[in-house]
Every structure is written in structure tokens, then in C-alpha cells.
MDAnalysis code that builds the backbone (N, CA, C; Angstrom):
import MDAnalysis as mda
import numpy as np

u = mda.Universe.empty(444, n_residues=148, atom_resindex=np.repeat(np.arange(148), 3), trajectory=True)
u.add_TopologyAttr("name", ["N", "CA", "C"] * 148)
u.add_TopologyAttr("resid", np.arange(1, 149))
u.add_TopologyAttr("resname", ["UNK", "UNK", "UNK", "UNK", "UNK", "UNK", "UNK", "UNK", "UNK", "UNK", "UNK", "UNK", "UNK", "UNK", "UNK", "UNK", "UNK", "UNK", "UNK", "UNK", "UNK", "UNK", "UNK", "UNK", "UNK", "UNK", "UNK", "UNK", "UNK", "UNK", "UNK", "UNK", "UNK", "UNK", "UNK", "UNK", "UNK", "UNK", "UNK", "UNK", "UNK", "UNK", "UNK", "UNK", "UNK", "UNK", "UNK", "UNK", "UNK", "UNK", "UNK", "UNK", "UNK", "UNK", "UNK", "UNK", "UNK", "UNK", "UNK", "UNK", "UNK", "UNK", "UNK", "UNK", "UNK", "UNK", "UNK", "UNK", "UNK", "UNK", "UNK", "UNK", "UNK", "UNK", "UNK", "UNK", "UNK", "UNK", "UNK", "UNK", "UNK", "UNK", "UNK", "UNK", "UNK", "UNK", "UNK", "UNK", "UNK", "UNK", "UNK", "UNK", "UNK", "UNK", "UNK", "UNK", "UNK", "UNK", "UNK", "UNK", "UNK", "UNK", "UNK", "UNK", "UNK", "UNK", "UNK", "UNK", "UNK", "UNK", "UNK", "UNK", "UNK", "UNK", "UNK", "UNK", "UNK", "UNK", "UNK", "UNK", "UNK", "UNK", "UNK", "UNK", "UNK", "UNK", "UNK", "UNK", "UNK", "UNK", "UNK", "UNK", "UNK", "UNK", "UNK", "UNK", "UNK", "UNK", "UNK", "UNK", "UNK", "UNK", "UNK", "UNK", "UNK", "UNK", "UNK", "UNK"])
u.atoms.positions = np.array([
    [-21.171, -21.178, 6.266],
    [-19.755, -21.508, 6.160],
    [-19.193, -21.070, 4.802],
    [-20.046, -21.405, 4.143],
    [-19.584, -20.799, 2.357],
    [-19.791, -19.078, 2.500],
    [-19.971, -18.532, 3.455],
    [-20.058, -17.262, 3.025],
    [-18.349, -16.744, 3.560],
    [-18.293, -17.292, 4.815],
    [-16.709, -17.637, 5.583],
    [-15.565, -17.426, 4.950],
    [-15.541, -18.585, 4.242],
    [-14.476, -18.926, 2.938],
    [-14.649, -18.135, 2.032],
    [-15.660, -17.588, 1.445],
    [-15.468, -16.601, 0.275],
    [-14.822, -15.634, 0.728],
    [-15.210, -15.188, 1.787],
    [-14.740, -14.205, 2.999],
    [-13.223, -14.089, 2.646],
    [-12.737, -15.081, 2.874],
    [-11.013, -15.255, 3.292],
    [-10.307, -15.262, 2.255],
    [-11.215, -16.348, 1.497],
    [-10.263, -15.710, -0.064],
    [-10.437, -14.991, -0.422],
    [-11.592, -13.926, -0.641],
    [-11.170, -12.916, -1.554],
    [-10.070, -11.771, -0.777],
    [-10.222, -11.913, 1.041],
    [-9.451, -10.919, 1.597],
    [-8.146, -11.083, 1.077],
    [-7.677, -11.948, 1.364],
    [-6.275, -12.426, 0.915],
    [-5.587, -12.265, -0.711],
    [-7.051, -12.470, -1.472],
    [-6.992, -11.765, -2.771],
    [-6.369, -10.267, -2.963],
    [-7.049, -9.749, -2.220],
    [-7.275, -8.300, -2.089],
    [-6.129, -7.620, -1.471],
    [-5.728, -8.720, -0.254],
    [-4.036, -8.263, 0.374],
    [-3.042, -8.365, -0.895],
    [-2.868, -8.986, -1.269],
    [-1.939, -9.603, -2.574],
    [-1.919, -9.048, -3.545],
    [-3.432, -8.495, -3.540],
    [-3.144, -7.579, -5.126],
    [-2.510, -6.214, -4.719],
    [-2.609, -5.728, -3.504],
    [-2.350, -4.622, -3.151],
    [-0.846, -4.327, -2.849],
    [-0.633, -5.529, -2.259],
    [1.289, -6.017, -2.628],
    [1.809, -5.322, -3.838],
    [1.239, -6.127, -4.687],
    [1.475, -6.517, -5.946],
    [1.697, -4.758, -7.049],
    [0.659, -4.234, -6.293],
    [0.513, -2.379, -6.748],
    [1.249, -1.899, -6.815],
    [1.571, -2.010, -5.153],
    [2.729, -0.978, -5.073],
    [2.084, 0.282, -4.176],
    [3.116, -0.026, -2.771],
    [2.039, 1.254, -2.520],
    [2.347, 2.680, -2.700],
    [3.634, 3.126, -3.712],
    [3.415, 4.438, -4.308],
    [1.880, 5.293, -5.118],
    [1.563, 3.817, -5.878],
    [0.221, 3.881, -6.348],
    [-0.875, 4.014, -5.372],
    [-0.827, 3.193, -4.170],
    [-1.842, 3.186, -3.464],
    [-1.895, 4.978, -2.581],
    [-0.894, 5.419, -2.452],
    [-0.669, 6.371, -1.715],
    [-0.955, 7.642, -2.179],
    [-1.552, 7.758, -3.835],
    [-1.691, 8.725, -4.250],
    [-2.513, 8.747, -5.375],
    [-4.202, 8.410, -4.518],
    [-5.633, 8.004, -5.535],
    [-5.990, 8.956, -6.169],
    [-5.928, 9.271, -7.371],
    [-7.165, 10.241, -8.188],
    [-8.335, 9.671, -8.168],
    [-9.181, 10.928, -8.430],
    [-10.691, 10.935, -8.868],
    [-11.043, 9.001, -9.586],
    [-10.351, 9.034, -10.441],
    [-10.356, 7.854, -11.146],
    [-10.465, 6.434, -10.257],
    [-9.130, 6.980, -10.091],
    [-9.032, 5.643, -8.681],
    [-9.417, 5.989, -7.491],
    [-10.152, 6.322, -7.366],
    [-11.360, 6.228, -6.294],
    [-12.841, 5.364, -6.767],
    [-13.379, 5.828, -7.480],
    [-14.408, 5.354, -9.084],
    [-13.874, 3.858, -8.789],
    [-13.008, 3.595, -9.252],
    [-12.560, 2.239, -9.330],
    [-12.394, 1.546, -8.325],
    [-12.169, 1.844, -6.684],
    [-12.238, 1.219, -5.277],
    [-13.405, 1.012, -5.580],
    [-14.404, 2.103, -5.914],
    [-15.488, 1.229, -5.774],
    [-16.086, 0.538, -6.226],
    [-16.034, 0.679, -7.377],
    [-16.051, -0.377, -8.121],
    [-15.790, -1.919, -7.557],
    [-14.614, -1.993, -7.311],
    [-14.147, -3.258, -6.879],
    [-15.385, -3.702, -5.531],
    [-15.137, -2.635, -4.783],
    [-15.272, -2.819, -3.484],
    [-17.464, -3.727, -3.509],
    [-17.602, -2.969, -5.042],
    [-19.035, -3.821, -5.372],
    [-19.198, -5.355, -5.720],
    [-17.589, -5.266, -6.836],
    [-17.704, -6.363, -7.269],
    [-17.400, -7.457, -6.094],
    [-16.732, -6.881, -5.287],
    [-15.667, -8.074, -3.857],
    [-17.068, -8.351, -3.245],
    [-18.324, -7.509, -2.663],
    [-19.199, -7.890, -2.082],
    [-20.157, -9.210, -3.039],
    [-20.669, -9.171, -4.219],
    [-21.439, -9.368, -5.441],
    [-20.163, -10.718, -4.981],
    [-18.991, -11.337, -4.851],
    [-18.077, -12.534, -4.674],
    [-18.160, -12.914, -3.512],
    [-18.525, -12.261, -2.733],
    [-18.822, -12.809, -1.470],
    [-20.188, -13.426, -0.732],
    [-21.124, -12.462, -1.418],
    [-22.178, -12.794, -0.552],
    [-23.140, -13.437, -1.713],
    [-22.549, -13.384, -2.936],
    [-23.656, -14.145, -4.107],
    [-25.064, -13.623, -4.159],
    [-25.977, -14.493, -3.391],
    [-27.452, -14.488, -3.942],
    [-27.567, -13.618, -2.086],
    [-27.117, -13.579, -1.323],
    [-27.805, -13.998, 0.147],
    [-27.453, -12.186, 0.363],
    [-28.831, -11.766, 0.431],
    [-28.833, -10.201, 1.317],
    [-29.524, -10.457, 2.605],
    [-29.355, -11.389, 3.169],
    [-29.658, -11.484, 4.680],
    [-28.480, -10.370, 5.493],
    [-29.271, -10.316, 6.260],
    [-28.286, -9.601, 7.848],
    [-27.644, -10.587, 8.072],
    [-27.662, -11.452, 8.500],
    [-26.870, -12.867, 8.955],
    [-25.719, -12.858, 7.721],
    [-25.724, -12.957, 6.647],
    [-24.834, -13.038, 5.697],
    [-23.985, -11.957, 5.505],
    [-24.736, -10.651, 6.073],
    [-23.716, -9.300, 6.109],
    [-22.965, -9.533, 7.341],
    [-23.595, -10.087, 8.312],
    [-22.574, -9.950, 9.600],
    [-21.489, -11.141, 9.657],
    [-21.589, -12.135, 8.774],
    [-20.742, -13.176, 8.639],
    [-19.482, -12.578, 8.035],
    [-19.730, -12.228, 7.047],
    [-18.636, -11.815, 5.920],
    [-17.766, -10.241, 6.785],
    [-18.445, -9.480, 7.154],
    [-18.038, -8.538, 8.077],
    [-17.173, -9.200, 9.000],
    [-17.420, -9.895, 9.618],
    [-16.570, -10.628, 11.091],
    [-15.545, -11.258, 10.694],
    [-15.396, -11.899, 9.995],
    [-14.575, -12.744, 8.952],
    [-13.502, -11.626, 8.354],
    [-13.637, -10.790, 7.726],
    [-12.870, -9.506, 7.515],
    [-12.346, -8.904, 8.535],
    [-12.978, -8.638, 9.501],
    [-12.649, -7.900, 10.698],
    [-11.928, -8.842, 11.436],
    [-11.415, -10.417, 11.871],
    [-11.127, -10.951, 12.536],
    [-9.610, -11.121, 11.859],
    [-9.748, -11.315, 10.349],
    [-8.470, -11.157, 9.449],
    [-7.544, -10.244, 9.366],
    [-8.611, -9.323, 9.488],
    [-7.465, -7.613, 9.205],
    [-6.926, -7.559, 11.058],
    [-7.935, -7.736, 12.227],
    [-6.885, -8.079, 13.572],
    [-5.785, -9.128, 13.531],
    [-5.887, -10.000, 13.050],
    [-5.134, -10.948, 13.249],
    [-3.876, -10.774, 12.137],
    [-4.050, -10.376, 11.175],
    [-2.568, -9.837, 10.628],
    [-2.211, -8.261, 11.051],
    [-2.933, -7.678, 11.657],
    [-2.070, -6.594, 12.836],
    [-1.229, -7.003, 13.772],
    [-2.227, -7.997, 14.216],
    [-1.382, -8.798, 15.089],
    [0.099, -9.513, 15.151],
    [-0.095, -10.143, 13.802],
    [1.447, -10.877, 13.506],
    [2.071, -10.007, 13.212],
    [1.537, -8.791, 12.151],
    [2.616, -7.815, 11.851],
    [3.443, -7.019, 13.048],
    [2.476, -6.862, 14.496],
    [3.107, -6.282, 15.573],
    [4.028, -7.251, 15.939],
    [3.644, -8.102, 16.287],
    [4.077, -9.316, 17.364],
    [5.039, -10.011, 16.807],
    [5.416, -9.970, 15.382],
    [6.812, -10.510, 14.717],
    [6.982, -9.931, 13.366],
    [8.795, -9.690, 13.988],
    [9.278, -8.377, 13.035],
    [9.580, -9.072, 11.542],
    [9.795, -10.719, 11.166],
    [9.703, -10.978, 10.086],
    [8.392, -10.997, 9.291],
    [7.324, -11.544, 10.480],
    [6.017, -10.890, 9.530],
    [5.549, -9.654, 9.454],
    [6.193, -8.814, 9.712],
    [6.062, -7.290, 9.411],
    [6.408, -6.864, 7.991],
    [8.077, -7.454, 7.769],
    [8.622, -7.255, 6.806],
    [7.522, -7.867, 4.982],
    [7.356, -9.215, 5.664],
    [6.448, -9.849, 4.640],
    [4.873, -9.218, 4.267],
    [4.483, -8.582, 5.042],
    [2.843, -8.027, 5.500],
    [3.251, -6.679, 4.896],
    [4.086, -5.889, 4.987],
    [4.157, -4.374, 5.135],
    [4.912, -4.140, 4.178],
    [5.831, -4.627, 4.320],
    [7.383, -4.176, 3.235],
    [8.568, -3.098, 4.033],
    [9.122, -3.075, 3.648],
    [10.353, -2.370, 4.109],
    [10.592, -1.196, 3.512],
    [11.089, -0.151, 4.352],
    [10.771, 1.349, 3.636],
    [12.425, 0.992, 2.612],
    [12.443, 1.753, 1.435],
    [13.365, 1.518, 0.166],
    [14.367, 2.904, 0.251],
    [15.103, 3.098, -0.265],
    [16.198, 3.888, -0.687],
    [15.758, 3.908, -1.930],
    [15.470, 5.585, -2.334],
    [15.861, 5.596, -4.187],
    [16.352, 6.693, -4.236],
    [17.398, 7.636, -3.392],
    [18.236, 8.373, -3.566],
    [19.412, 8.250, -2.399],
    [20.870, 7.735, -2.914],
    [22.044, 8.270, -1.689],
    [22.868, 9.355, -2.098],
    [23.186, 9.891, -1.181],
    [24.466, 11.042, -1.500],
    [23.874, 11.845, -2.871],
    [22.455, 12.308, -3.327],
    [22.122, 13.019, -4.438],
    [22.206, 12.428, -6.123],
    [22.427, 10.469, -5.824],
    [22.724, 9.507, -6.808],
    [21.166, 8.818, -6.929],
    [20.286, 9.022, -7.356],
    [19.324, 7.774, -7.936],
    [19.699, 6.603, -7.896],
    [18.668, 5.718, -7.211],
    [19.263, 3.802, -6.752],
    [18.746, 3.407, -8.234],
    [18.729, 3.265, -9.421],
    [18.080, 3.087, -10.317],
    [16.852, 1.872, -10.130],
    [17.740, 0.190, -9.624],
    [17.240, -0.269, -9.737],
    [15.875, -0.384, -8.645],
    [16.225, 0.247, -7.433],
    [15.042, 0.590, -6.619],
    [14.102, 1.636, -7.016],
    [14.428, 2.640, -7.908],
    [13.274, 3.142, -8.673],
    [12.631, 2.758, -9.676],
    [13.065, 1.553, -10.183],
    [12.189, 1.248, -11.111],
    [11.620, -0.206, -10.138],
    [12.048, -0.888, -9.109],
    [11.082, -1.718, -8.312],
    [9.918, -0.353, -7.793],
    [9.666, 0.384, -7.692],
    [8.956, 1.360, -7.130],
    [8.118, 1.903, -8.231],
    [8.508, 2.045, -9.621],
    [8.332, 2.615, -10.889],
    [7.674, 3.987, -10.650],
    [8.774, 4.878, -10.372],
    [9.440, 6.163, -9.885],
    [10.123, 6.447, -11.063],
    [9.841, 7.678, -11.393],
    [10.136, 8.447, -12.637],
    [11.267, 9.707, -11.307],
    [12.466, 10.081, -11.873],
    [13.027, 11.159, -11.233],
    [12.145, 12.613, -11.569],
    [11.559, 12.750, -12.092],
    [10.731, 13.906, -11.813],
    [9.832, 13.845, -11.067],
    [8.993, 12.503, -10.431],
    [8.176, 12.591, -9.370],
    [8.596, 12.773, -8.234],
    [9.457, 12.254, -8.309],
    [10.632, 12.245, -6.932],
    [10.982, 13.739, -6.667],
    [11.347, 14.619, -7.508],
    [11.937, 15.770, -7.318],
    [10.409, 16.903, -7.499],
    [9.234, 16.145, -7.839],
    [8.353, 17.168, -7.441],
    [8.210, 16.911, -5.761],
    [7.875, 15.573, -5.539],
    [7.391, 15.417, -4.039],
    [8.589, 16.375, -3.114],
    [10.133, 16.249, -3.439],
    [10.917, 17.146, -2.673],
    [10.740, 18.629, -2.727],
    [10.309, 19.192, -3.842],
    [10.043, 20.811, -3.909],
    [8.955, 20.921, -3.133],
    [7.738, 19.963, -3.176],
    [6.346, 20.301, -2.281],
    [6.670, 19.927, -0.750],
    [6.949, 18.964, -0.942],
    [7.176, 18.833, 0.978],
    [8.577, 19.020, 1.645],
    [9.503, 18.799, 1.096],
    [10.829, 19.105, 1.656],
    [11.506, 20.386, 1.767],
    [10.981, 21.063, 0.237],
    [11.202, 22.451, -0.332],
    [13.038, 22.177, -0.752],
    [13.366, 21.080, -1.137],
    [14.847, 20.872, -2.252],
    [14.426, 20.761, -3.140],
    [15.218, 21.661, -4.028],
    [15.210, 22.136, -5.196],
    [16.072, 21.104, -6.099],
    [17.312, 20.799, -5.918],
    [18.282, 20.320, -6.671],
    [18.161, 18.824, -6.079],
    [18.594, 17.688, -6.780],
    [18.677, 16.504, -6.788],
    [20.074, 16.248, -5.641],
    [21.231, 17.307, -6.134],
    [22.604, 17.220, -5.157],
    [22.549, 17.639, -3.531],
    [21.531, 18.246, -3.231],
    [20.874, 18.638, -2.169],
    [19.925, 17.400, -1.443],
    [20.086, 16.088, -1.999],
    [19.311, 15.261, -0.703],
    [20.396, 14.252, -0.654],
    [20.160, 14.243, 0.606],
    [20.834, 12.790, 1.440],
    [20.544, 11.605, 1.364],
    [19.232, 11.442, 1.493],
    [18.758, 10.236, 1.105],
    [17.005, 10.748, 0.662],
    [16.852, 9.667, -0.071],
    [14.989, 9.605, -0.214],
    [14.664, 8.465, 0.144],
    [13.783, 8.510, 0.926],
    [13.227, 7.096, 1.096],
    [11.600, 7.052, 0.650],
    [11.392, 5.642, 0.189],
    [9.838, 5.465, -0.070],
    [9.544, 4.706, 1.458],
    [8.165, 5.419, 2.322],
    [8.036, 4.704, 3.022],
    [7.016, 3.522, 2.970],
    [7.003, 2.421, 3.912],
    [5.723, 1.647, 3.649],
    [4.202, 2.149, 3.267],
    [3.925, 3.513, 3.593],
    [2.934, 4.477, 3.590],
    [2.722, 4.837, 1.935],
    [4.022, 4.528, 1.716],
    [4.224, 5.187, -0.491],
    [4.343, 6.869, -0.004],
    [4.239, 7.192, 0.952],
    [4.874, 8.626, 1.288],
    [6.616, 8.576, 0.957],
    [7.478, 9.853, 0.479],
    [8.575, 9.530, 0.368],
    [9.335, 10.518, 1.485],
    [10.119, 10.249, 1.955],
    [10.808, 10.688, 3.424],
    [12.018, 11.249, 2.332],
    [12.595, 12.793, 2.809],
    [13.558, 13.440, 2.385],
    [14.045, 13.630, 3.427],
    [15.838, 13.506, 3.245],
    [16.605, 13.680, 4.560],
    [17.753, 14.425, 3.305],
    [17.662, 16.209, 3.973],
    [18.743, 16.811, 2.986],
    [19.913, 16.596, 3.712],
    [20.900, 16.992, 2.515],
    [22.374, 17.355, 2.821],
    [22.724, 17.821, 4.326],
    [23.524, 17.829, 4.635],
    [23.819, 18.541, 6.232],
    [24.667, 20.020, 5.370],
    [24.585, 21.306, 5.935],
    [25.049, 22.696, 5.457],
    [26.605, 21.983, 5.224],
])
């Protein structure tokens, strides 16, 4: 049962901190931050399972994870306010070719990242040339240019 509960809190730990990131960050790992998932991902086991390398103790903590991460798919499908709370809502940080300021700095979005991601995937050049930018829940950013 104590392996259970470690289980849940640290998942929930782990949801929260990832909130907390931002998933522009999450959406775009270097070398570094990769190194460092795993890192964590040693230390989260080493909090969970303590002293116990049994099979029984791996398949506890496994199921327990796996029953968590279904079950907030679940709410996130099955209700659109816990979607919003679970996921987040895709953001505006460009209208009419204007920077939302204060939604780029909730995002902490520099306008030159913004206007590299549009030259690589959108291929806009100029800032007056987009319609909107959106950050999506993904930390991918969605370009919708000007109409001719």
C-alpha cells in the first residue's frame, strides 16, 4: 500500500511541475534536457520504490501510474472544464501582426523565437504578415498569415 501512495504523489507531483514549466519548454528538449528527464525519471523511481526491487513492487507502482495517467485522459475527454484545467488552453501571442505582450511573457516568449518558429515552419518573414500566432497545448506555435 505504501508503494501505492508514493505512487500517486509523486505522479501528481510530476503533473504539477510540468504545469508549472510551461509547455513551450516542454516542447522543445535539448541534449541537456533530456540528461535531466533522466535524471529525474531515477530520482522519481529511488521515491517511489525506496529499498523494495521486487517485481511485485515494480508492478505496483507501474499500475498505479498507468491507472492515473487513464483516468485523467479520461476526465480530460469526458469534461471540457477538466480539459481546460489538465491541458490548458491554446494562447494568442500575436493579433493583426501586434504582440499580446502580456501573453508572451505568461509563455516567456522572446519575439525573436516567435519569428524564428514562423520563418521555419510557416515561411513569414515579417511580424505584419501574421494573423494570429497561437501557442498550442502541444508548446507547438500555430501561424495563421494575413489573407493576400
Amino acid at each position: 500500500m505504501d508503494l501505492a501512495l508514493r505512487a500517486i504523489a509523486i505522479y501528481f507531483f510530476i503533473y504539477l511541475l510540468t504545469r508549472i514549466v510551461g509547455r513551450r519548454e516542454l516542447s522543445s528538449l535539448g541534449p541537456f534536457d533530456i540528461i535531466l528527464l533522466v535524471v529525474i525519471g531515477d530520482s522519481v523511481q529511488q521515491g517511489m520504490t525506496q529499498d523494495d526491487y521486487s517485481v511485485t513492487g515494480a508492478f505496483i507502482v507501474i499500475a498505479v501510474i498507468a491507472v492515473l495517467q487513464v483516468s485523467m485522459s479520461f476526465l480530460s475527454f469526458r469534461y471540457r472544464t477538466m480539459r481546460r484545467v489538465l491541458e490548458g488552453e491554446p494562447i494568442v501571442i500575436i493579433q493583426d501582426g501586434k504582440p499580446i505582450d502580456r501573453n508572451m511573457r505568461r509563455e516567456r516568449l522572446a519575439i525573436d523565437e516567435v519569428m524564428e518558429q514562423a520563418r521555419t515552419s510557416a515561411q513569414i518573414v515579417h511580424l505584419d504578415d501574421i494573423q494570429f500566432a497561437i501557442v498550442e497545448n502541444s508548446g507547438t506555435i500555430s501561424f495563421i498569415p494575413k489573407s493576400s
